[in-house]
DOMI-685960 format. One record per residue (C-alpha): residue number from 1; x, y, z; residue in one letter. Coordinates in nm, 4 decimals, decimal comma. Example, Ala and Ser with C-alpha at 12.3 -4.5 7.8 and 13.67 -1.06 7.14 Angstrom:
# DOMI-685960
NODE	resi	east	north	up	resn
NODE	1	1,2300	-0,4500	0,7800	A
NODE	2	1,3670	-0,1060	0,7140	S
***
This chain:
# DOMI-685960
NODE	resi	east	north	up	resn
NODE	1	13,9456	10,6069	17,4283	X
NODE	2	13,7094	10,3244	17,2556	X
NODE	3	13,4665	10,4314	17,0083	X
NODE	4	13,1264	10,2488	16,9885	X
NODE	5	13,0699	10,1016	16,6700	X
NODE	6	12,7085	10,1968	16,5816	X
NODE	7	12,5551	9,8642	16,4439	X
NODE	8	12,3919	9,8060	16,1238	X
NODE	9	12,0494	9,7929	16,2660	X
NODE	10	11,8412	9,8717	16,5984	X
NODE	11	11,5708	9,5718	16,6523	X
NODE	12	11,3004	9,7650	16,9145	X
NODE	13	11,1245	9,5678	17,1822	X
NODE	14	10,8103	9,7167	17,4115	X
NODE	15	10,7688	9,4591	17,6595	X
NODE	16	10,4812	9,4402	17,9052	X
NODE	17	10,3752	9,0993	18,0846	X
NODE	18	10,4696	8,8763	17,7927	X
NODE	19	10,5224	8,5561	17,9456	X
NODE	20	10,4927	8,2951	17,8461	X
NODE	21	10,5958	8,3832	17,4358	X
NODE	22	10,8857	8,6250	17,5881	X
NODE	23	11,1922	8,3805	17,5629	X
NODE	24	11,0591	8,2634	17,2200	X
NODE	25	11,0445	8,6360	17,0911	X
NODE	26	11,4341	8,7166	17,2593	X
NODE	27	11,5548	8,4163	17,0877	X
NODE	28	11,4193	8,4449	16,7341	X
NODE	29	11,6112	8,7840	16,7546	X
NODE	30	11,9634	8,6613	16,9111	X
NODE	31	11,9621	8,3628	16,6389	X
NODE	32	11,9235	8,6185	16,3374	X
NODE	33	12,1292	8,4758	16,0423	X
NODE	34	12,2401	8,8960	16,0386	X
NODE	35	12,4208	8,9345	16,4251	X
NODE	36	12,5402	9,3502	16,3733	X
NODE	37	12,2604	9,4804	16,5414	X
NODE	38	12,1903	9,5756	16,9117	X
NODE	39	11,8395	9,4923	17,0759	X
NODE	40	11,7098	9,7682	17,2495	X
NODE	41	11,4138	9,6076	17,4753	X
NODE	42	11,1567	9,8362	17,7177	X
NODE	43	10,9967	9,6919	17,9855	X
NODE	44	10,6849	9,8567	18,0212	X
NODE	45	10,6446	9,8176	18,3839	X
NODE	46	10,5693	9,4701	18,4060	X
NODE	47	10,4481	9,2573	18,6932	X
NODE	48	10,4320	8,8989	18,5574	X
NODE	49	10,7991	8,8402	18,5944	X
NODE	50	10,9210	8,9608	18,2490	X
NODE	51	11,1680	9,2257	18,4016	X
NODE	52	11,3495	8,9508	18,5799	X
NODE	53	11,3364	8,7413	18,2676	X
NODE	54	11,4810	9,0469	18,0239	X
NODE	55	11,7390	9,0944	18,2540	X
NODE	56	11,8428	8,7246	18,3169	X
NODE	57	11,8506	8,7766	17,9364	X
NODE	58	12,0918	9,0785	17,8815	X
NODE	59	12,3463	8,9366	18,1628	X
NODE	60	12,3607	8,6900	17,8700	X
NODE	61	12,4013	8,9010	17,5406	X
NODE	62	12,5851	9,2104	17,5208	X
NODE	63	12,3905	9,3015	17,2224	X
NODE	64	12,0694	9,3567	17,4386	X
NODE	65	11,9816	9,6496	17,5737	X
NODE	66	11,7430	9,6510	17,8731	X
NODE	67	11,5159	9,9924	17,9561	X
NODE	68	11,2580	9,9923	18,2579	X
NODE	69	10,9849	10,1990	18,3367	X
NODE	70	10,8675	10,2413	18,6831	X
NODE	71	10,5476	10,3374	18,5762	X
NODE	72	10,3328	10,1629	18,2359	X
NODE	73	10,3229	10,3997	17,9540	X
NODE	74	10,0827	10,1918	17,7136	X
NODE	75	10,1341	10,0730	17,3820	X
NODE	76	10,1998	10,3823	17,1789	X
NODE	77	10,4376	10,5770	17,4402	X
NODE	78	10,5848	10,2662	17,5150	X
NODE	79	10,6607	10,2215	17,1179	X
NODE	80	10,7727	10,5554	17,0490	X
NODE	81	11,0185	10,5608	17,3739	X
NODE	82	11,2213	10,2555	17,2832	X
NODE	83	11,1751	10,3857	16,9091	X
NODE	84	11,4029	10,7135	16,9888	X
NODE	85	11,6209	10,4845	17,1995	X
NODE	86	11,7539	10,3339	16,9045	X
NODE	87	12,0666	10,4175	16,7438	X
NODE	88	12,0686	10,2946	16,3945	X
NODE	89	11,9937	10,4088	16,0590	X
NODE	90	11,7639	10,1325	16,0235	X
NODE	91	11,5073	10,0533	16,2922	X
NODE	92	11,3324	9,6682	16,2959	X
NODE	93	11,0352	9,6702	16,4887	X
NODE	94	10,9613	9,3275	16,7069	X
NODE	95	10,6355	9,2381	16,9547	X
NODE	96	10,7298	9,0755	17,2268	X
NODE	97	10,4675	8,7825	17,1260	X
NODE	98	10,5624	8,7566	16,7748	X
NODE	99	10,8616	8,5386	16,6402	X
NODE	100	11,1049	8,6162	16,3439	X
NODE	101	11,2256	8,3698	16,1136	X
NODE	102	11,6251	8,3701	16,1023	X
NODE	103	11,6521	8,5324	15,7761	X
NODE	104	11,4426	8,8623	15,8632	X
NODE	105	11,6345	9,0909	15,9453	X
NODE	106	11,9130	9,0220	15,6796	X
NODE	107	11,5826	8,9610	15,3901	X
NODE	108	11,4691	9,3338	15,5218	X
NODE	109	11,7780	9,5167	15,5230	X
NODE	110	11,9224	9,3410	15,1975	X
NODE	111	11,6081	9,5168	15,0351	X
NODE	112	11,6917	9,8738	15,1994	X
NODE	113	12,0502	9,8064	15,0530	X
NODE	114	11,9436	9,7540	14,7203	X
NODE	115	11,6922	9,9716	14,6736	X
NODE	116	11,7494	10,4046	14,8090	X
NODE	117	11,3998	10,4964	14,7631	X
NODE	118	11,2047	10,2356	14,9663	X
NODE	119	11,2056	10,3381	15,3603	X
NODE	120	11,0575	10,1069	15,4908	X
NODE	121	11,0277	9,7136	15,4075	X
NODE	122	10,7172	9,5143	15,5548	X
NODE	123	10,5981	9,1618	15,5327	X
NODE	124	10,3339	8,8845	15,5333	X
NODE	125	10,3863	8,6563	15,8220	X
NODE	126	10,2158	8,3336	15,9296	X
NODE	127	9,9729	8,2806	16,1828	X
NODE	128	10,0735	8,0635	16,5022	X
NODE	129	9,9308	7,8931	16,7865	X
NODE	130	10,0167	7,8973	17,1469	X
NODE	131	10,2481	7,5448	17,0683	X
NODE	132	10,3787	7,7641	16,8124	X
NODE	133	10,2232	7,5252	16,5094	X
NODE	134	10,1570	7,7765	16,1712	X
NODE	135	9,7154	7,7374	16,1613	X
NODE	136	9,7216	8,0011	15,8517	X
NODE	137	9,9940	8,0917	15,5811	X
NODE	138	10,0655	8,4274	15,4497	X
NODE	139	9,7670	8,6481	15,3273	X
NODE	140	9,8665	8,7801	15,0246	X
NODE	141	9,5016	8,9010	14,8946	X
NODE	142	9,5511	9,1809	15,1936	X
NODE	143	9,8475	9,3015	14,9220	X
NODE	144	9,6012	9,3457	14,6542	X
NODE	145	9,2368	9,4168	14,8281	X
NODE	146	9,2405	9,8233	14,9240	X
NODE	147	9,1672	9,8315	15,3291	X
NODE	148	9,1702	10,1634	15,5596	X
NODE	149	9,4709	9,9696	15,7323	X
NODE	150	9,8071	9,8663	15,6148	X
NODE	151	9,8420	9,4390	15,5276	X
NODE	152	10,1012	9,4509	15,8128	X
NODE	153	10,1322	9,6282	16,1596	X
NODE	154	10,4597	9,6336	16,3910	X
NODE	155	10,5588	9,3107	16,3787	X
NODE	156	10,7069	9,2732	16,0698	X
NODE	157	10,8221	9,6290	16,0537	X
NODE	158	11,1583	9,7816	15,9679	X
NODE	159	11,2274	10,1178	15,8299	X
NODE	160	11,5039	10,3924	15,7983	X
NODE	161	11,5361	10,5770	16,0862	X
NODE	162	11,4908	10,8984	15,9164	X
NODE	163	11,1582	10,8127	15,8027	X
NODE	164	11,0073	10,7623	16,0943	X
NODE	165	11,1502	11,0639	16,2869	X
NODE	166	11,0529	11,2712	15,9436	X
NODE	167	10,6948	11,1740	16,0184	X
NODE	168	10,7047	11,2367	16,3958	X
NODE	169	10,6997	10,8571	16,5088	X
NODE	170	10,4244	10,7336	16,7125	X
NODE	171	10,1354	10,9518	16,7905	X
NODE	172	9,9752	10,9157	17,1552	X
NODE	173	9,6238	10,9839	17,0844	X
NODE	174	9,6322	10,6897	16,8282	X
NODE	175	9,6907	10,4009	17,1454	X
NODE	176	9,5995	10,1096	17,0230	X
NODE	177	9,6068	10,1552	16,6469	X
NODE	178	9,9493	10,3421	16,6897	X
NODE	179	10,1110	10,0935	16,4191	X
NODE	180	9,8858	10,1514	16,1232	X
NODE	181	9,8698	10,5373	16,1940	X
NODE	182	10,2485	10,5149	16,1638	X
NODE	183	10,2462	10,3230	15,8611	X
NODE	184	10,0128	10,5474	15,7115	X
NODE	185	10,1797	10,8308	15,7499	X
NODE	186	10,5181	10,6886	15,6709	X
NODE	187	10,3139	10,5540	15,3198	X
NODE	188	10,2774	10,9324	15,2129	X
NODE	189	10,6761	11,0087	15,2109	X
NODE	190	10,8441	10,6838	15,1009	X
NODE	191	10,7875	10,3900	14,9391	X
NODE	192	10,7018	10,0524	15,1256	X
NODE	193	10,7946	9,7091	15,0052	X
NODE	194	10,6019	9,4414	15,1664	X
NODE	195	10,7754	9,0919	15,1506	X
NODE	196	10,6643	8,7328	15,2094	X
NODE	197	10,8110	8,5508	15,5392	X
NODE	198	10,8605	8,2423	15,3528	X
NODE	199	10,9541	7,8882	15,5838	X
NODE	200	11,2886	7,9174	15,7712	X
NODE	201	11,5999	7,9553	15,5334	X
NODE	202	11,7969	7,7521	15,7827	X
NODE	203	11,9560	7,4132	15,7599	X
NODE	204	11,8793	7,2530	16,1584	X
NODE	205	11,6631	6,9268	16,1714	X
NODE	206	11,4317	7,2044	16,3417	X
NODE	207	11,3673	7,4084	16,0141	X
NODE	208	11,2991	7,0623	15,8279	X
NODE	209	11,0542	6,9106	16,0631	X
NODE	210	10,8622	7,2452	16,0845	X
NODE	211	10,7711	7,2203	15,7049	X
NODE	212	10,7263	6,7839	15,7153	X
NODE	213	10,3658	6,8458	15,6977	X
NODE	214	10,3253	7,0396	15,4135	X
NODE	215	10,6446	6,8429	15,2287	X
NODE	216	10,4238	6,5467	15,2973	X
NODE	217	10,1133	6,6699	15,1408	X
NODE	218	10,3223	6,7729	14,8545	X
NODE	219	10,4511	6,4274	14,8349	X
NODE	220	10,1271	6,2594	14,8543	X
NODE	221	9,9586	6,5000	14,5334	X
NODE	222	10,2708	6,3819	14,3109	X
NODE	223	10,2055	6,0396	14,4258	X
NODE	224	9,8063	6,0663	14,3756	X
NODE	225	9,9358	6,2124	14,0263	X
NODE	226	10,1410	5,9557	13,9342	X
NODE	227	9,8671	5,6771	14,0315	X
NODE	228	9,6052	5,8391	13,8221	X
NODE	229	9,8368	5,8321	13,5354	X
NODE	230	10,0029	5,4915	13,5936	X
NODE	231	9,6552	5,3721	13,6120	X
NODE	232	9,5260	5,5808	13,3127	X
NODE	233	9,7958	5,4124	13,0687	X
NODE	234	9,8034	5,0801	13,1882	X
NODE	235	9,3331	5,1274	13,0931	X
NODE	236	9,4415	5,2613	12,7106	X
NODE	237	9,7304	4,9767	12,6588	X
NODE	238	9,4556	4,7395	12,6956	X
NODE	239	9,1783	4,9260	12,4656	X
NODE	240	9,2526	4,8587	12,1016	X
NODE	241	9,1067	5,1564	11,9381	X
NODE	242	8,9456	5,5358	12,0408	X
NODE	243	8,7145	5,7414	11,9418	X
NODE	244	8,6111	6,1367	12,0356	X
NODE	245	8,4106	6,0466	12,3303	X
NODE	246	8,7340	5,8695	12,4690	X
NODE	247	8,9230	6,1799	12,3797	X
NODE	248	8,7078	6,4378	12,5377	X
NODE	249	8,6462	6,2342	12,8289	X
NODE	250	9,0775	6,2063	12,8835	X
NODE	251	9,0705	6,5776	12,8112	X
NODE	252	8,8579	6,6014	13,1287	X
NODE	253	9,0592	6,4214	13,3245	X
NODE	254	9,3932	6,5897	13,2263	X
NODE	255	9,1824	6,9679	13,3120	X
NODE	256	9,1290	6,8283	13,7010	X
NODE	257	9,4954	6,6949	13,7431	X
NODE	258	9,5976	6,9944	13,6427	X
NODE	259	9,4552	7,2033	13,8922	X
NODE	260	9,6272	6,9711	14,1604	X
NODE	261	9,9199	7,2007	14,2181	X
NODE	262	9,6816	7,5022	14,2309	X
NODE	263	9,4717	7,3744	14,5645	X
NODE	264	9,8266	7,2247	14,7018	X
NODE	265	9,9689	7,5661	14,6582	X
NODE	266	9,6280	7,7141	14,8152	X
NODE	267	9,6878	7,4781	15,1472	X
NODE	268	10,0586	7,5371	15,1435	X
NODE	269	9,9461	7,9331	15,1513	X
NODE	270	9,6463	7,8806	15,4314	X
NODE	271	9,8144	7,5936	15,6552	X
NODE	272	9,5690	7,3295	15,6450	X
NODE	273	9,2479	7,5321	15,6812	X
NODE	274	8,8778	7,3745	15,6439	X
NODE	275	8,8186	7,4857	15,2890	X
NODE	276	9,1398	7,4552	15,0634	X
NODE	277	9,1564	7,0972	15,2546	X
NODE	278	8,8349	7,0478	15,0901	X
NODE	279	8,8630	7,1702	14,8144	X
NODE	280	9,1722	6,9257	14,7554	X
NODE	281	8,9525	6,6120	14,7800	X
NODE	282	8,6877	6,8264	14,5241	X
NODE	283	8,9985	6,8031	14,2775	X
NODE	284	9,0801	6,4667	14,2992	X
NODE	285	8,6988	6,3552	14,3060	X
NODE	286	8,6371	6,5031	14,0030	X
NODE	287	8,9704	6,3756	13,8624	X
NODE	288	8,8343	6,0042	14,0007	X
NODE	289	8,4817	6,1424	13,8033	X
NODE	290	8,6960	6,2067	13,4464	X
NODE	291	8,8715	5,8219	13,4863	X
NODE	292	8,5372	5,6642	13,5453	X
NODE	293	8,4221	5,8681	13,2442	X
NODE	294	8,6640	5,7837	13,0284	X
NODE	295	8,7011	5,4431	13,1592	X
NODE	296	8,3109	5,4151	13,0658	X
NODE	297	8,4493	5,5398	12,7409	X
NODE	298	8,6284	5,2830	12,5988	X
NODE	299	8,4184	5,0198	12,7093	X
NODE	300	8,1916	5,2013	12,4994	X
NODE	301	8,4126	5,2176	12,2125	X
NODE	302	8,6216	4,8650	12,2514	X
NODE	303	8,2624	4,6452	12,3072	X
NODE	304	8,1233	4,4921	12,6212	X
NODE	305	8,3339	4,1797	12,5199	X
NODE	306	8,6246	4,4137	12,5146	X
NODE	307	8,9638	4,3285	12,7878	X
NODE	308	8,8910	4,6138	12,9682	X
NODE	309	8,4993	4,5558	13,0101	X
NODE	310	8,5822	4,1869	13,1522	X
NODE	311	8,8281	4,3387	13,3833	X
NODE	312	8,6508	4,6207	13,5425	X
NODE	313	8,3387	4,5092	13,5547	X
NODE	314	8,0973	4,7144	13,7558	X
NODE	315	8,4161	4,8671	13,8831	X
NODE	316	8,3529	4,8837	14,2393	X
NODE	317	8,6947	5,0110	14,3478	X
NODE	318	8,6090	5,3428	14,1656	X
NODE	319	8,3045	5,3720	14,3033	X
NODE	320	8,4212	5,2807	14,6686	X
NODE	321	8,7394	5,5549	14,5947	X
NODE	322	8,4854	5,8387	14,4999	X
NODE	323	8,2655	5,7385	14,8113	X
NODE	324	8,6009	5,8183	15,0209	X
NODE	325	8,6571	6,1258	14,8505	X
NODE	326	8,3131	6,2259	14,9336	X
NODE	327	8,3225	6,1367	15,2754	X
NODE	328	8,6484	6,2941	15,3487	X
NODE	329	8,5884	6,5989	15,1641	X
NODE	330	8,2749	6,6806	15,4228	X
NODE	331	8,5264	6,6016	15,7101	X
NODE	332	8,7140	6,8484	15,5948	X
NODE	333	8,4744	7,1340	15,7064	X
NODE	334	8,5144	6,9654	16,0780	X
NODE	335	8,8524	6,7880	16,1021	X
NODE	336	9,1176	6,8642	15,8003	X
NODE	337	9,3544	6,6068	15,9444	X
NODE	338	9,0944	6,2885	15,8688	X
NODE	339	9,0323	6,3893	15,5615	X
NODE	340	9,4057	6,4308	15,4767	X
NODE	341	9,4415	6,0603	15,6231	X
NODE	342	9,1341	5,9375	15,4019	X
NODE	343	9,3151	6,1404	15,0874	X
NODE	344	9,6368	5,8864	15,1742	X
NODE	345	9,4142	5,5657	15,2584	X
NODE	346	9,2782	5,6601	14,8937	X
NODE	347	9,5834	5,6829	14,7415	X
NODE	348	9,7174	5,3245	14,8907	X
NODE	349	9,4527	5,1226	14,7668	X
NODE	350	9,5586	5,2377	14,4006	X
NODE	351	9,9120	5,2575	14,4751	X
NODE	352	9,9620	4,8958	14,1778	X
NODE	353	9,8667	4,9480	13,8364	X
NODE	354	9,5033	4,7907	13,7938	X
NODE	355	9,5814	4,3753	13,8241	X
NODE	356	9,2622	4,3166	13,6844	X
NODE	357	9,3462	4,4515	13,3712	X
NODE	358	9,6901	4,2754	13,3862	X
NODE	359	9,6446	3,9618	13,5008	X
NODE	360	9,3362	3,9559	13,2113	X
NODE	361	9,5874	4,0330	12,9484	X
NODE	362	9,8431	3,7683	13,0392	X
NODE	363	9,5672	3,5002	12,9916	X
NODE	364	9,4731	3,6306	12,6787	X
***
């Protein structure tokens, strides 16, 4: 006689006319970095062709585990159902329209390993469109602003077993809000730990090119970094002396670089959105502002006949760059993705060290 091998965890399913985002929610499961668990999926009584889809799918994986009602049961019965079918000591909750990064279920159980007293583990998760491109980052201000609902509901949910059945699971007369009434409850007997679904811990070209955009924005704020302070050393070598004007006015411009990782960090977080986008250009504007300032600075303090007063000039190219800024940070409000390409036009036309400058002090 063979004895089944209860598996380390149960990942739960409902199911009820989820094409199209069905096959991407099955898969994110099956390619778990973590493979003991068995996927126990209900389908609700669908009629858009998902019952012939889960079952093409368990003829495929032994680890799936199909259910079907004749008749629909809803969202809470249907939850609670294929809840009690499971046979784990840990239960991970999945929506059929969600998808799980490869590391989630191994992240989540690693914690309820580690740590007795937390029943169930949680998460932030990133917002997707229907082409599956992230449009908003994790939300972690719902972590710290107190709400009459949970910062999570069943999609990111996974929890010992014990908990849930010690709290009497999913509550019929709560359709539609079912999750957070569970979560609720389960909140007053254990404790939850609420993680961050960070970008895919997985080395395919896949995982790389779904973080290019962001690793490219990164890229271009070192590089717009690195230009404002190739360009701010190559303006002191050619002033001969300073004053306190010139160093309050380079103290200014120091205080906006330095807020360049904190609006990067704020678009990594929101994926792109109108206002951190924005707010981007604001910071590099005002950093443009501070090297005009100082710039104005040591003319001020060198003379008008100074090297750096004959080789700026007027100084049109600042002027032009903050118009750009300007302009791009409105577009921001209406198209992020111009004003992103205006931030790297910017940051190409001052991509050399200031020639006017140079090519002034090799004739001197």
């Amino acid at each position: 006689m063979v004895i089944a091998r209860t598996p380390r965890v149960s990942v739960v399913m409902p199911v009820h006319n989820a094409l199209p985002y069905l096959d991407a929610a099955v898969e994110s499961i099956l390619c778990q970095t973590l493979n003991d668990f068995e996927f126990v999926i209900l389908d609700d009584a669908s009629t858009d062709g998902s019952t012939e889809r889960l079952r093409q799918w368990a003829a495929r994986d032994a680890r799936i585990r199909l259910l079907e009602e004749k008749q629909n049961l809803g969202p809470a019965r249907s939850s609670e159902r294929v809840a009690r079918a499971a046979s784990a000591a840990v239960v991970a909750r999945m929506d059929a329209d969600d998808i799980s990064y490869p590391h989630r279920l191994a992240d989540q159980l690693n914690v309820l390993d580690r740590d007795p007293g937390v029943g169930v583990v949680g998460g932030l998760f990133d917002i997707i469109n229907s082409e599956g491109r992230v449009v908003r980052g994790p939300e972690a201000w719902r972590l710290q602003q107190r709400a009459s609902v949970p910062p999570f509901g069943n999609g990111p949910l996974t929890y010992r077993r014990e908990i849930f059945e010690q709290v009497g699971g999913y509550r019929e007369e709560c359709e539609f809000w079912e999750d957070n009434d569970l979560i609720l409850r389960m909140a007053a007997v254990t404790t939850i730990m609420v993680l961050e679904i960070k970008v895919p811990h997985s080395a395919s070209p896949e995982a790389l090119l779904a973080t290019l955009p962001i690793l490219l924005t990164y890229v271009l704020s070192f590089v717009n970094v690195g230009l404002f302070w190739n360009n701010h050393h190559h303006m002191l070598h050619a002033a001969s002396r300073v004053d306190g004007k010139v160093l309050w006015a380079n103290m200014l411009l120091l205080f906006w670089l330095s807020l360049v990782p904190f609006v990067i960090r704020w678009i990594d977080e929101s994926g792109f959105q109108p206002l951190p986008t924005a707010a981007y250009g604001a910071v590099l504007a005002m950093a443009a502002i501070g090297y005009m300032l100082l710039e104005r600075a040591l003319i001020s303090c060198n003379g008008p006949k100074s090297t750096l007063a004959k080789a700026v000039g007027h100084d049109l190219k600042s002027k032009i760059s903050l118009g750009i800024y300007t302009i791009a940070i409105v577009l921001a409000f209406y198209q992020p993705w111009i004003a992103i390409a205006l931030y790297i036009a910017n940051a190409a036309a001052w991509f050399l060290p200031d020639r006017r400058i140079e090519s002034l002090k090799t004739s001197d």
